[in-house]
C-alpha positions as CSV (number, residue, x, y, z in Angstrom):
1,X,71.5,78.6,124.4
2,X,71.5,79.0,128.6
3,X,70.9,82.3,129.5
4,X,70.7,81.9,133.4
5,X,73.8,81.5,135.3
6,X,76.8,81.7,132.7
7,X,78.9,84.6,133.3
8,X,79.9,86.1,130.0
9,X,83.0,88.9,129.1
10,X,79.6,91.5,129.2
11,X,78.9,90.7,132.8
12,X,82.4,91.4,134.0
13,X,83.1,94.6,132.8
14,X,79.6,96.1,132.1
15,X,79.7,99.5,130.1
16,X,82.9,100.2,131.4
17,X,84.4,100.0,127.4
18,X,81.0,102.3,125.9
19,X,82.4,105.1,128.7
20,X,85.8,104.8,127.7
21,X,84.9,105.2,124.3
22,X,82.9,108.0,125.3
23,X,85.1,109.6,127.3
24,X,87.7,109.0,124.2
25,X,85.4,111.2,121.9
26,X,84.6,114.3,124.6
27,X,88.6,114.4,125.3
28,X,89.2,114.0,121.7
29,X,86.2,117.0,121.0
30,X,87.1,119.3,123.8
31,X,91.2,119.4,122.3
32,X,90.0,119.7,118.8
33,X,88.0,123.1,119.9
34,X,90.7,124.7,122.8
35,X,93.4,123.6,119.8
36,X,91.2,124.8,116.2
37,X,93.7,124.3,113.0
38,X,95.8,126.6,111.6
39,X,96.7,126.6,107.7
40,X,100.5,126.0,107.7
41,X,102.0,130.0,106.4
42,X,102.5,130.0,102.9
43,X,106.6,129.2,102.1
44,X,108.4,131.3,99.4
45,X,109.1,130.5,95.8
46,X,112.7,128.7,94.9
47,X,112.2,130.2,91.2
48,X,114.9,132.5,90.4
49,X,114.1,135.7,90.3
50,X,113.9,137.3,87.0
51,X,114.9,140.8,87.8
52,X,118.4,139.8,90.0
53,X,119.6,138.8,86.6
């Protein structure tokens, strides 16, 4: 295997995908903590109610 002179997909772009996926994770962190969840509000019963009757 040469390991002098051949150019390889590494060589081209260098870390430039690690960062991105870096960069991915700190955006993807920093929206997850300005944004935290919120349960959904509880929703109503459809069961009849007993005492309208």
């Amino acid at each position: 295997m040469p390991t002098h002179g051949v150019t390889t997909i590494y060589d081209r772009i260098g870390d430039a995908f690690a960062w991105l996926c870096l960069t991915g994770v700190v955006v993807l962190t920093i929206t997850a903590l300005a944004r935290p969840w919120r349960p959904t509000p509880a929703t109503t019963s459809t069961a009849p109610d007993p005492s309208a009757a």
